[in-house]
C-alpha positions in Angstrom: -12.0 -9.2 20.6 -14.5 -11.3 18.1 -17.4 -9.4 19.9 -15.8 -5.9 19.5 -15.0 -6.8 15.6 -18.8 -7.9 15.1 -20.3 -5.2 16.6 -18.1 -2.6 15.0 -18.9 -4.6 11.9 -22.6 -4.5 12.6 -23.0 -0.7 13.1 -20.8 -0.3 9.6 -17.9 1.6 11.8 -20.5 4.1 12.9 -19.1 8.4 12.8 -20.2 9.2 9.5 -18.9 12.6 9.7 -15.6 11.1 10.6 -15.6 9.5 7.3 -14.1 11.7 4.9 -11.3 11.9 7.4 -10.2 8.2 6.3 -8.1 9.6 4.0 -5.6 9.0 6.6 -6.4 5.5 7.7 -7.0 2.3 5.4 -8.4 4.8 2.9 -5.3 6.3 2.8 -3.7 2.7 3.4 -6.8 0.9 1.9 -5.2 1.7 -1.8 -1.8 0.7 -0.2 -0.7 -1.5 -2.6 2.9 -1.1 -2.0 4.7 0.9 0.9 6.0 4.1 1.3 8.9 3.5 -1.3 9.4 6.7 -3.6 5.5 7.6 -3.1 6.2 11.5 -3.8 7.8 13.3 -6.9 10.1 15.2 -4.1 11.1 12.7 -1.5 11.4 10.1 -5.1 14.8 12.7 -5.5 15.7 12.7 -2.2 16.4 8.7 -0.7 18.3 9.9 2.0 15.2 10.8 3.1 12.5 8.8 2.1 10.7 7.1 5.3 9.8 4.0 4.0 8.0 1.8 6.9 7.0 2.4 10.3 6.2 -0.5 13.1 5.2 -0.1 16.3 4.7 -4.1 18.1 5.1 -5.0 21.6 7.7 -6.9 22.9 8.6 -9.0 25.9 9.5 -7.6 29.2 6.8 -5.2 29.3 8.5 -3.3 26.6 7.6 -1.7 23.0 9.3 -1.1 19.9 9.7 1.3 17.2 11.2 0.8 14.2 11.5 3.8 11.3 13.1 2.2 7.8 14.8 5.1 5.6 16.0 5.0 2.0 14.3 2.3 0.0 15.3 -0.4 -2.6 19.0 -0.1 -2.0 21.6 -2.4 -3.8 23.6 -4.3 -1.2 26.5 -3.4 -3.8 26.0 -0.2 -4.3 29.5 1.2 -3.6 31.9 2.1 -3.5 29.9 5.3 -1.7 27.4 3.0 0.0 24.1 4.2 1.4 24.5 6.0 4.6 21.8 8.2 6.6 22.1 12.2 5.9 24.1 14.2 8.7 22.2 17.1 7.2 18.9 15.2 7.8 16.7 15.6 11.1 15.0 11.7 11.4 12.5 12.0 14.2 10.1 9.2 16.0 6.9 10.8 17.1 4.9 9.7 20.0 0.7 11.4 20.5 -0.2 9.2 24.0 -3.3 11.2 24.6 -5.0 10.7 21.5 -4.7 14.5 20.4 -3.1 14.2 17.5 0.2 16.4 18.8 3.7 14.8 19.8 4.1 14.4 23.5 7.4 12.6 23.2 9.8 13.3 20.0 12.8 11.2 20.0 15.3 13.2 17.2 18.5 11.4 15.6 21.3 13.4 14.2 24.4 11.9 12.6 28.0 12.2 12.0 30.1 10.6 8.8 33.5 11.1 9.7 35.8 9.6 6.6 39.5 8.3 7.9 40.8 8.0 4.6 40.3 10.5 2.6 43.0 9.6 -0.2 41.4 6.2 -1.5 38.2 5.6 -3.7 37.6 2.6 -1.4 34.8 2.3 1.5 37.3 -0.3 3.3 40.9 -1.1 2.8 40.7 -4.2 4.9 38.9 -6.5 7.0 36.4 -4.5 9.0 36.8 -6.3 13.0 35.3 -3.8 14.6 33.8 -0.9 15.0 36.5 1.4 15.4 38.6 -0.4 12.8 41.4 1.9 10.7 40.1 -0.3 8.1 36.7 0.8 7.3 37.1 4.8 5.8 33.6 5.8 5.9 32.1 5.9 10.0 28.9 7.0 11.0 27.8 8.4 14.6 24.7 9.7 16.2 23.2 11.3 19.0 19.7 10.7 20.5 17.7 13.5 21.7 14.5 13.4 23.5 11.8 16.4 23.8 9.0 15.7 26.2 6.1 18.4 25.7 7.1 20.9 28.1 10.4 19.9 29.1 14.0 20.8 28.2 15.6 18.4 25.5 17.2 15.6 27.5 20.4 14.1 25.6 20.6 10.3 25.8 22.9 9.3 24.0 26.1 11.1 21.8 28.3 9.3 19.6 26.8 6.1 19.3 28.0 4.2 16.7 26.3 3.0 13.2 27.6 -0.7 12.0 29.4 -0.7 8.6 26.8 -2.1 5.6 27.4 -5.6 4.8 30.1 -5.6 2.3 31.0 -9.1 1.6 32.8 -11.9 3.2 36.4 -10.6 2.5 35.5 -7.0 4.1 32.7 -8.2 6.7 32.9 -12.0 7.5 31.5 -11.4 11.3 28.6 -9.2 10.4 26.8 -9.8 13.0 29.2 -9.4 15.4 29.7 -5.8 14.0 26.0 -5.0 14.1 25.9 -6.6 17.6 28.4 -3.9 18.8 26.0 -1.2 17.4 23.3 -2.1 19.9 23.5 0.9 22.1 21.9 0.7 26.3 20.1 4.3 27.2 20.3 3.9 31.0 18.6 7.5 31.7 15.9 5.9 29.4 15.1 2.6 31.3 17.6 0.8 29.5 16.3 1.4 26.6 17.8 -0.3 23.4 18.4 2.0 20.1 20.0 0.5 16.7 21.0 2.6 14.0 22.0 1.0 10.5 21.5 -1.4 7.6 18.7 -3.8 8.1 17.3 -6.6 5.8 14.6 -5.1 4.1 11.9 -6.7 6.1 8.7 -5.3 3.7 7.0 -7.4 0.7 4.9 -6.9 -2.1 4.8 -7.9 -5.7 6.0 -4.4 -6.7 6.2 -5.5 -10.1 2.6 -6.6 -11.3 0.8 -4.7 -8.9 2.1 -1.0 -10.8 1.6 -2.4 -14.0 -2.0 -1.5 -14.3 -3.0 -3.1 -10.8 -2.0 -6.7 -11.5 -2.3 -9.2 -8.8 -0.8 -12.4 -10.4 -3.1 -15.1 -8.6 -6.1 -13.1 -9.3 -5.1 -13.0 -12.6 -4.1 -16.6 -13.4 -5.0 -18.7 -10.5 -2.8 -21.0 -8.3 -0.2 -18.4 -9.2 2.6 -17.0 -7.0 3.5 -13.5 -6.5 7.1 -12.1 -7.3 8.6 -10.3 -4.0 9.9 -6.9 -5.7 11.8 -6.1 -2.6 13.6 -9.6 -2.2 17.2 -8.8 -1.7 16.9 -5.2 -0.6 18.4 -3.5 2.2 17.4 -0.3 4.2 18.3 1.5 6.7 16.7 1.7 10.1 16.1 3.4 13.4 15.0 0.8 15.8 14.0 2.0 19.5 12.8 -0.6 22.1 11.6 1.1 25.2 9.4 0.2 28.6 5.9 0.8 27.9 6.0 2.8 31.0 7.9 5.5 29.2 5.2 5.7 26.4 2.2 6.2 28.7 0.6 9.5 29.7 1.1 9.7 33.4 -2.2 12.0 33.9 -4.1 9.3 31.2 -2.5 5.9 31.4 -4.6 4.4 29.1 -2.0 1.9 26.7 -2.6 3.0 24.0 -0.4 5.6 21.7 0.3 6.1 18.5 3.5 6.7 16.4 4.7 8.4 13.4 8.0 9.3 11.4 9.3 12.0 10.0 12.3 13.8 8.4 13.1 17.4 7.9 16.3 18.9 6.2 17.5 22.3 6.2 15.6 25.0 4.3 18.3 26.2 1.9 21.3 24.2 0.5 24.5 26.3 -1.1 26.2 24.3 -3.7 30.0 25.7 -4.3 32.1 25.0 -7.2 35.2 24.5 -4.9 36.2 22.8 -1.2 36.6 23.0 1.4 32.8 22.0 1.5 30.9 21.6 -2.0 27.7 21.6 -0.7 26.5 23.3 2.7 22.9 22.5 4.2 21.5 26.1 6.5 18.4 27.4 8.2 15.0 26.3 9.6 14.5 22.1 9.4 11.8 21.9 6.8 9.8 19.0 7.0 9.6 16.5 3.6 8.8 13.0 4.7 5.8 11.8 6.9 4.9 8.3 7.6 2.6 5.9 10.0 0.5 3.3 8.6 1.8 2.2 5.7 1.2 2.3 2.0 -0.6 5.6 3.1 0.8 8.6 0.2 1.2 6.2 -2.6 -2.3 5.9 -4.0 -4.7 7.6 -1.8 -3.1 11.3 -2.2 -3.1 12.3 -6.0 0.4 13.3 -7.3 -0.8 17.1 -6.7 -0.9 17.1 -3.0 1.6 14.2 -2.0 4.9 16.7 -1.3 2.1 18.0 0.6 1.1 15.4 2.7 4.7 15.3 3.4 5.2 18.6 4.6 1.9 18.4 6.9 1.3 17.0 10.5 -1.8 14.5 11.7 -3.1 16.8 13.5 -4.2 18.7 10.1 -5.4 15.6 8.3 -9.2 16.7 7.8 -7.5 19.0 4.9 -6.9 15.4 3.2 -10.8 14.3 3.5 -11.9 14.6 -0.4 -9.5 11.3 -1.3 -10.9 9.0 0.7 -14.9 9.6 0.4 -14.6 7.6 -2.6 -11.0 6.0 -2.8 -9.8 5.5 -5.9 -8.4 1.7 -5.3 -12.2 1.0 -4.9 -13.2 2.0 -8.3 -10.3 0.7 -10.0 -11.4 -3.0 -8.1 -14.6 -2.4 -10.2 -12.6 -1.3 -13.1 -10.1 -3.8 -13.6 -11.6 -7.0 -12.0 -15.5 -6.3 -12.2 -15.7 -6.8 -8.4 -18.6 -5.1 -6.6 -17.5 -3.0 -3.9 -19.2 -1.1 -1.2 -20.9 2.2 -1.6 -19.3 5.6 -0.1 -18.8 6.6 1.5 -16.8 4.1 3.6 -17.7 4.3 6.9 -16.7 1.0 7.6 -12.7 1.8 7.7 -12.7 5.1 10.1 -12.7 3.6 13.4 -9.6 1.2 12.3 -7.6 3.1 10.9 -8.1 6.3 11.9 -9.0 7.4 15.2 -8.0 3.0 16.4 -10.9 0.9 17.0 -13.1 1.2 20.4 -12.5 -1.2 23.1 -9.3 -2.4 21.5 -6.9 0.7 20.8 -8.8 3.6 20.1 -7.7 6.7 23.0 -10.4 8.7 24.7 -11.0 12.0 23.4 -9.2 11.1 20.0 -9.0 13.8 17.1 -9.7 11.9 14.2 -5.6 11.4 12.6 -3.1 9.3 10.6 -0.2 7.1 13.0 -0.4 3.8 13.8 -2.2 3.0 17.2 -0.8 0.6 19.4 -2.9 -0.9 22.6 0.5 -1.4 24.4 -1.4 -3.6 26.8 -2.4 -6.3 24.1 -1.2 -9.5 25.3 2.3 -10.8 23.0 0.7 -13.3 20.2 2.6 -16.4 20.5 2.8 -17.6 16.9 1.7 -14.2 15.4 -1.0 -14.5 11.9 0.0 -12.4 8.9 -3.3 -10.8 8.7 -3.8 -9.4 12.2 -6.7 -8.5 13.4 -8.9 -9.5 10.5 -7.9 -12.8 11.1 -8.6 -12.7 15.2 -4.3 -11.8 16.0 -5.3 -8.7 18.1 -1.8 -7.8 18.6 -1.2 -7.6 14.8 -2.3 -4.7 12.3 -3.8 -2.5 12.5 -3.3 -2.8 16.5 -0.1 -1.2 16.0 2.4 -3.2 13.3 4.8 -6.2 13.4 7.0 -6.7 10.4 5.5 -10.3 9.9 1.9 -9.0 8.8 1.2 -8.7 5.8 -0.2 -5.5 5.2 -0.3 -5.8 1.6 -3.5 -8.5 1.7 -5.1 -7.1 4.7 -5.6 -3.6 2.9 -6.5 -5.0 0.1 -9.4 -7.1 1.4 -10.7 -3.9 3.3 -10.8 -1.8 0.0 -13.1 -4.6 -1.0 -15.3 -4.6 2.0 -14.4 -7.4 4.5 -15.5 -5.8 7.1 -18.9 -5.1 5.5 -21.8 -6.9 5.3 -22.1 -9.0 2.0 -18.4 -8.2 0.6 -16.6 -10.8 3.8 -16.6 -13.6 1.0 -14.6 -14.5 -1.9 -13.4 -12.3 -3.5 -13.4 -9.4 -2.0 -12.8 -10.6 1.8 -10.5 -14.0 1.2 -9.6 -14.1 -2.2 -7.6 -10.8 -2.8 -3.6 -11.0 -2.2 -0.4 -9.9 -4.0 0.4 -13.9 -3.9 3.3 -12.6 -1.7 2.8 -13.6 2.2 6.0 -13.4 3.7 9.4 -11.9 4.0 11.8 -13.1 1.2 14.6 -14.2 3.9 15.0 -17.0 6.2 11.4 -17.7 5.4 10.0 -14.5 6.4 10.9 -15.0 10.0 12.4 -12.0 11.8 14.4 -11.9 14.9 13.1 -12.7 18.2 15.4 -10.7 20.5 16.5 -6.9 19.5 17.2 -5.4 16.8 14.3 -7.9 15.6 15.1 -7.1 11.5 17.6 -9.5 10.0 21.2 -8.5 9.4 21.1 -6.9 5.9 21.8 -8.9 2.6 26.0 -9.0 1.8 27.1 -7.1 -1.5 28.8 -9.8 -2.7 25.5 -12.4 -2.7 
């Protein structure tokens, strides 16, 4: 891989008239300074369906996995209504394995809240043992849908069960026996796993200085730590392990696909001022969250045209080109810290993040588009590097994602132009970091078996 990362270093990434595209790759990730979290004045109203991160990693047994967080920077304690996914909501994993920028498998999630005890305020009336307990008021459901390009809709999987959140130790002592339960088999999908629920949130940045004015604490003042904004967070998550085999194109098995996330609600929503139903959700899914490679809408796409980017499809990303010909993270390197960064435009980020890298996971015939790209044949890293590629982990980002890199530092040090000639050096290439370089819990390891995100943090903590 150190050959293919020189030489794409040495011809500066190459496809100049590619490189307005990289709106949707680092450039639109380059500024990512935070993820996904409330990126857009409509999906900041609407948490229920906010996509928040996106992975795509390889696992063992010849086997991949997807994971899709929704509904960011939740409260374990936020009841007594805790956070739940939308049954009006369509969430949808989206799978292009021919490099065309289109969906050739779409694997859609509908759910179910079905409330057993409608006549108290509380979430629970007693311990919660399992998942079918008279106890807990408030269940969720789902069923798993799958829509192959040309096929009928195959049904995998109905009324699979959700875990409780974690309440506490009075409500939910055996957590992780109840999330256990909630791992669902899909035999008509090669055993494929599926997990729906409450998840440690497994991102990390220093939320806090970086949005006031782009702070970056050890920048700043040296030898300084960053401040996790996200410690002690929960989200939800769709997490979907699957054989590799089922990923591939069978008429171009090349490994590689890429993967993004979306979520669509119905286009018109009556609000009543009486029951049975106070609110009813009707017509035509509309789509209002989009997400691949992270920390993409948040500062690339100007408030103007972020619903937008929402609402639109990779395969019409060229519309996005005029952000990323001279990113605005670049400028404001120059601005706020005096660092000299490379000219534009920045051909140096298009193969990588945008149509995947040659030799390593880039599809033939690729259209030019924002997911993340995964080289499904990329041997598992044994103990994996937070910075991926950049630091010689070829089965880390931007070869698909794992939720130990640290995608925070690696975008930040391709903004300032380590993979250019004369910006690989302090600062620019080593020096730049949030200060934050791991997951707040158990030490920013994650699980090694499925669902691979840590049980969420307990309410009462």
């Amino acid at each position: 891989m150190n050959s293919i990362w020189q030489t794409w270093r040495r011809t500066g990434g190459g496809w100049a008239l590619l490189v307005a595209l990289l709106a949707l790759g680092l450039g639109l990730s380059a500024p990512a300074l935070a993820s996904s979290h409330r990126e857009a004045p409509l999906i900041s109203q609407d948490p229920l369906s906010d996509n928040t991160d996106v992975y795509f990693f390889r696992v063992a047994g010849d086997r991949v996995c997807i994971i899709a967080n929704f509904i960011p920077l939740q409260f374990p304690q936020s009841g007594p209504n805790f956070w739940k996914f939308d049954d009006n909501v369509l969430y949808e994993l989206k799978v292009d394995n021919d490099g065309d920028a289109l969906p050739d498998l779409t694997y859609q999630f509908r759910f179910t809240t079905t409330v057993g005890n409608g006549s108290t305020f509380l979430y629970n009336t007693g311990v919660i043992d399992n998942l079918t307990d008279a106890d807990w008021n408030v269940k969720q459901t789902y069923t798993l849908t799958l829509l192959r390009e040309g096929q009928s809709a195959q049904v995998l999987g109905t009324n699979l069960a959700c875990p409780p959140v974690n309440i506490g130790p009075r409500s939910t002592p055996n957590y992780a026996t109840l999330a256990n339960a909630a791992i669902n088999t899909l035999p008509a999908h090669g055993n494929a796993k599926v997990f729906c629920g409450q998840r440690e949130e497994p991102f990390f940045a220093d939320l806090g200085s970086i949005f006031d004015l782009l702070g970056l604490r050890p920048v700043n003042s040296p030898g300084s730590l960053g401040v996790d904004g996200l410690a002690g967070a929960n989200v939800h998550s769709i997490i979907l392990e699957v054989p590799i085999s089922t990923l591939s194109a069978a008429a171009n098995n090349t490994g590689i696909a890429g993967v993004w996330s979306t979520a669509s609600r119905p286009a018109v929503r009556i609000l009543r001022d009486r029951p049975p139903r106070f609110s009813t959700e009707r017509g035509a899914f509309v789509q209002v969250s989009r997400l691949a490679m992270p920390l993409v809408n948040e500062v690339v796409i100007p408030l103007k045209d972020k619903d937008k980017f929402n609402g639109s499809n990779p395969r019409d990303d060229a519309q996005f080109l005029s952000y990323v010909t001279d990113p605005e993270l670049a400028r404001l390197y120059t601005l706020v810290y005096g660092l000299r960064v490379p000219a534009t435009p920045r051909n140096d980020l298009v193969q990588v993040f945008l149509t995947g890298v040659p030799g390593l996971n880039q599809p033939a015939n690729v259209r030019p588009a924002e997911m993340i790209r995964l080289n499904m044949a990329t041997p598992i890293t044994p103990s994996p590097n937070p910075l991926g590629v950049i630091a010689g982990d070829l089965q880390g980002y931007p070869n698909g994602r794992r939720p130990v890199d640290d995608v925070v530092d690696i975008s930040l040090r391709a903004v300032g132009g380590v993979l250019v000639t004369g910006f690989t050096d302090t600062p620019n290439g080593k020096s730049l970091t949030d200060g934050v370089d791991r997951n707040d819990a158990s030490s920013g390891a994650f699980q090694s078996v499925f669902p691979y995100l840590l049980d969420p943090v307990p309410g009462f903590r």
